[in-house]
N, C-alpha and C positions, 0 to 999 in steps of 0.2 A: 699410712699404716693400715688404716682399717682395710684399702683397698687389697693392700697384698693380704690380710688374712682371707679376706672374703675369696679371693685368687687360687690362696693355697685349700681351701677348706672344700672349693667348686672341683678342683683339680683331685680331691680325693675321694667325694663324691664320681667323678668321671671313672677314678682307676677302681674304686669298688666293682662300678656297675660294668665297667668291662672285664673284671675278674670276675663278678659271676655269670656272664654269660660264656665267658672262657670254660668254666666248671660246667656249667652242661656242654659243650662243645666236646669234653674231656670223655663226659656221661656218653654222650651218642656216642663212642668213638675213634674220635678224630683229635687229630694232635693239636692242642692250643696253641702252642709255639710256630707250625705250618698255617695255622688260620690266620694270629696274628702279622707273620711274615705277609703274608697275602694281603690283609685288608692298607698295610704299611705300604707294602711297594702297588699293590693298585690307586693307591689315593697320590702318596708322595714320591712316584719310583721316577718321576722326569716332567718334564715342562708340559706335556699334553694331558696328563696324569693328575697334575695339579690345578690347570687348566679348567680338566673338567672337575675337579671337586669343588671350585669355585661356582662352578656354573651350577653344579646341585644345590649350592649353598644361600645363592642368591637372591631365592622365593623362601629359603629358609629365614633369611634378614630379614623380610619384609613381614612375616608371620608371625617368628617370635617376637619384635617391635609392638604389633599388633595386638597379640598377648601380652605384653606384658606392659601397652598402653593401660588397657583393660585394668589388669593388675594392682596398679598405682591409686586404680580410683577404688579399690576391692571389688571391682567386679571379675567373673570370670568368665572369659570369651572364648566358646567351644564352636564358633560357627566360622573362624576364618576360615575353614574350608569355601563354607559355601560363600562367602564374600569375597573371597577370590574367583571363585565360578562368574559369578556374578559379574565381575570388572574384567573376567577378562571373555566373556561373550560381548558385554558392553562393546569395548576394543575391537573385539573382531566384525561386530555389527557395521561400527564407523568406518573401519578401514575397507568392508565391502560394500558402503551403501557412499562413500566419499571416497573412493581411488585416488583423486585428483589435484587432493591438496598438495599444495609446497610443504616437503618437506620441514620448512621452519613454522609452520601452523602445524601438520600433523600430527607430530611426535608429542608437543608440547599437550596438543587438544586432547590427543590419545591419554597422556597421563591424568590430565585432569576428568579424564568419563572411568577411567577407572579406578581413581579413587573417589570419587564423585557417588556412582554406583554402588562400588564396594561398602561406603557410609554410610547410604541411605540405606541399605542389607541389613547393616550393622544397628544405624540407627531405632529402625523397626523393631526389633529384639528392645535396646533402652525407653523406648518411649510403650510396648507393652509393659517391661517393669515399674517403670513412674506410673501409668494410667491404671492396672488393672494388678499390679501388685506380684503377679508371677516372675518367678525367678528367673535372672539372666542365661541360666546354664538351659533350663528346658528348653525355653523359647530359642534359642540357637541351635541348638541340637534340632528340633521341629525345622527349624529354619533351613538347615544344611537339608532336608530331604525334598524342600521344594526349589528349593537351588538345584540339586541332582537332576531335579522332571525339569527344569524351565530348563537347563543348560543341555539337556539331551534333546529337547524340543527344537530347540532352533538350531542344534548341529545335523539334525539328521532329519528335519522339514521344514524349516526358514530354509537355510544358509548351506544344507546339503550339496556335494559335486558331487553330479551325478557321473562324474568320467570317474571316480575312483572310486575302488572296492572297501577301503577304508572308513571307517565313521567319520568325518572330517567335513569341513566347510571349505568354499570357495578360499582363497588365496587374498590376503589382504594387500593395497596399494602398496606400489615398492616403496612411497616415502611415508609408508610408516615401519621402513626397514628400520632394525639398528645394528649401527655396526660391532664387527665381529674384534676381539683386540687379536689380532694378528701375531704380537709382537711375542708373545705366550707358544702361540701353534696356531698355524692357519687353518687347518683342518676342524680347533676347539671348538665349541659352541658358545663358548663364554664371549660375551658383548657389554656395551655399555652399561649395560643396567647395573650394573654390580657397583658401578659411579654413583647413581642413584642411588642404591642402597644403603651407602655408605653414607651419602648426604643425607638420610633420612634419618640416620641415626646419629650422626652430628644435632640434627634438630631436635629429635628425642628428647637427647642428654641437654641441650642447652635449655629449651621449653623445662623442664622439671626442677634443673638446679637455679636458670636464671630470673624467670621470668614471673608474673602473679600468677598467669592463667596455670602454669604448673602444682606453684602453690595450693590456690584454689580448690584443682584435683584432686591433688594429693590430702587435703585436709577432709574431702569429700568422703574420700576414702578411710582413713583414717581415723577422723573424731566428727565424725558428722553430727552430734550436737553439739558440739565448739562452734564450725562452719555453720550452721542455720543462726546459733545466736549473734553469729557475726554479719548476719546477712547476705550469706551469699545460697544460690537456690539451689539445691541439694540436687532438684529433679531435673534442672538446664543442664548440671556439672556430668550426669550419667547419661544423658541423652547425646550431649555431646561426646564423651569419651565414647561411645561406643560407635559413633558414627567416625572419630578418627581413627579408630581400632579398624572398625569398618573397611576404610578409604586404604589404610595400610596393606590391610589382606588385599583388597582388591587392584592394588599396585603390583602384589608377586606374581601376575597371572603378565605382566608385559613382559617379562624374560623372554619366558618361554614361544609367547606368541608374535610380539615383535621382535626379538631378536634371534629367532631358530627355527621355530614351524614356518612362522610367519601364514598360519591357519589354526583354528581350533580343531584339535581335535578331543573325542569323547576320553571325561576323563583327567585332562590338560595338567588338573590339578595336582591328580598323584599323590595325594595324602596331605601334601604340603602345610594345608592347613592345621593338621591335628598335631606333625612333628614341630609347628611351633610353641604348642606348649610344653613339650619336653623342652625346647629352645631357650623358653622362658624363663622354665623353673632353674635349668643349671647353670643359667645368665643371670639370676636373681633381680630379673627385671631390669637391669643396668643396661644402657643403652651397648658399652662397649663388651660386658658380660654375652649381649645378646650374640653382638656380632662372631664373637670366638667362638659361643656355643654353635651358631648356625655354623662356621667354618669346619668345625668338627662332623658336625652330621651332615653336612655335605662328602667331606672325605670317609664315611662311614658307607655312606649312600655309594659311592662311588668304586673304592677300595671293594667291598660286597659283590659285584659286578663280577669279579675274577671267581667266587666260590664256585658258583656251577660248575665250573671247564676244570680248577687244578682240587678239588676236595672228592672225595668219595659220598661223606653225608652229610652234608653241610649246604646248604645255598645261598643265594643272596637273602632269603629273608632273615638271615642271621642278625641284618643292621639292624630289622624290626626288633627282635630278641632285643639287644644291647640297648637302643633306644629303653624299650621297655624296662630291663634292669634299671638304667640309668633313672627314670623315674619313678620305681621303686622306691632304689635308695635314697635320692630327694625327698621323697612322701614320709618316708622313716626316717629322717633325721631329727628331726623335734623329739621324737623316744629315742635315738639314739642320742642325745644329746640329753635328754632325761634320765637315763637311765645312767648316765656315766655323772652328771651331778649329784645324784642319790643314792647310785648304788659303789660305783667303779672310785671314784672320788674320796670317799670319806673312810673305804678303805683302805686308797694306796697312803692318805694322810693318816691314818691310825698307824699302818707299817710303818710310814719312814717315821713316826715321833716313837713309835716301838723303841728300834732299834738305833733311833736317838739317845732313848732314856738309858738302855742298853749300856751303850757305848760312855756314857759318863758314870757309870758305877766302879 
């Protein structure tokens, strides 16, 4: 029960914040009913369509996860950006400095240095909040800007081709190809990974409901002097979530580059990191919450794509728009939800006993 409220409550937060981005649409305008047709048949209008919003969606899984690892423990994680940078130069380092692995060591290897990487990113950030007392949001934030300079450094003077005009790096070992699912559209980009992602978030959800070390977290988070007089160490529990938060970001960068570029190019990340905490918040940290949210803003992402060509004033930044309503109205619901306890409330129950008393005279 609680699950379908929290369902229907996410689902009305979603049509808000796409109603108010439709009202400025209106404001520029341009017709809300031709934009919405548009974002509709570019995401869901057929199999390559859908395809690709999966394939946008799929660094979205791995982010909002990652955020809303974070979350669980109260902390707040603004730097998957750059911990995705981070895991996926990692990635691309390996696959041009080891070409030659088999396949079945590759892929596997590859996952493990980017979320490895991605961690220790992550980690950094929690071990200055335990040791030196600064807040998890600056130090990520700081952190995403030296992620920016390292990952620009070795795209374009480590690991630069110099045959192409492009910012981009040499081409990684083909076994650390992933394959493409075909059965979708051959031509899609969408690949394996999106299997991964999905298992990622099965662990999620199991680690939090099943398991102590969930527990643990979650108590971290939550009543942290309960957890210290129970004994468990406040500053292991945040050091470590943030290095799994970490490893999570730094996993959504092998989509992209193992199964599509299959090189870095400048950049790779594409915001990825910061739309997983709008991911988050309308996932409500829920492991399968996430996934529906990333699904969404992938077909946002992607449906957007057609604005430029069939709109007059309108572009693909429109997704940013709605993203951003959407987080808005998350942000606002605790006063919307206050404001209808104390204000909205006590007068529809005065009216209806009104016109109760009313009605028995």
């Amino acid at each position: 029960m609680k699950f379908f409220i929290s369902l229907l409550s996410s689902l009305f937060i979603l049509s808000l914040g796409i109603l108010l981005a439709l009202t400025l649409v209106a404001f520029i305008g341009e017709s809300p009913l031709l934009v919405l047709k548009i974002l509709i048949s570019g995401s869901l209008g057929g199999t390559r369509e859908i395809a690709n919003s999966l394939f946008y969606a799929t660094p979205f899984i791995f982010t909002g996860l990652s955020v809303a690892w974070a979350f669980q423990v109260g902390l707040f994680n603004v730097g998957a950006e750059g911990q995705m940078l981070m895991g996926g130069i990692a990635v691309t380092s390996l696959g041009i400095l080891l070409p030659d692995l088999s396949p079945v060591v590759a892929i596997p290897l590859a996952f493990f240095v980017a979320f490895l990487i991605g961690g220790l990113w992550g980690a950094i950030a929690g071990w200055v909040k335990v040791a030196r007392g600064a807040h998890e949001v600056l130090v990520t934030i700081l952190l995403n800007f030296v992620a920016f300079g390292a990952s620009s450094f070795f795209i374009l003077n480590v690991f630069r081709n110099p045959e192409s005009q492009n910012p981009e790096t040499f081409e990684i070992g083909p076994h650390y190809f992933l394959s493409s699912l075909s059965f979708f559209d051959p031509s899609s980009p969408l690949n394996q990974m999106i299997y991964v992602a999905i298992f990622c978030a099965l662990v999620f959800s199991m680690v939090f409901r099943k398991t102590i070390l969930g527990f643990y977290q979650r108590m971290s988070g939550a009543a942290p002097g309960v957890a210290l007089r129970s004994g468990i160490f406040i500053d292991r529990q945040i050091i470590f979530a943030m290095f799994i938060s970490g490893g999570l970001a730094g996993l959504a960068s092998c989509g992209t580059i193992m199964g599509y570029a299959h090189k870095a190019r400048e950049g790779f990340a594409n915001g990825a990191g910061f739309i997983g905490i709008a991911v988050a918040l309308l996932g409500r940290n829920r492991a399968s919450g996430v996934v529906l949210s990333a699904i969404l803003f992938g077909a946002l992402a992607k449906g957007s794509l057609d604005l430029d060509l069939d709109t007059q004033f309108v572009t693909r930044d429109l997704a940013l728009v709605i993203q951003a309503c959407i987080v808005i109205v998350v942000a606002s619901q605790p006063g919307i939800e206050l404001f209808y306890r104390n204000v909205l409330q006590p007068r529809l129950l005065a009216k209806y006993f009104t016109k109760y008393a009313e009605s028995k005279k």
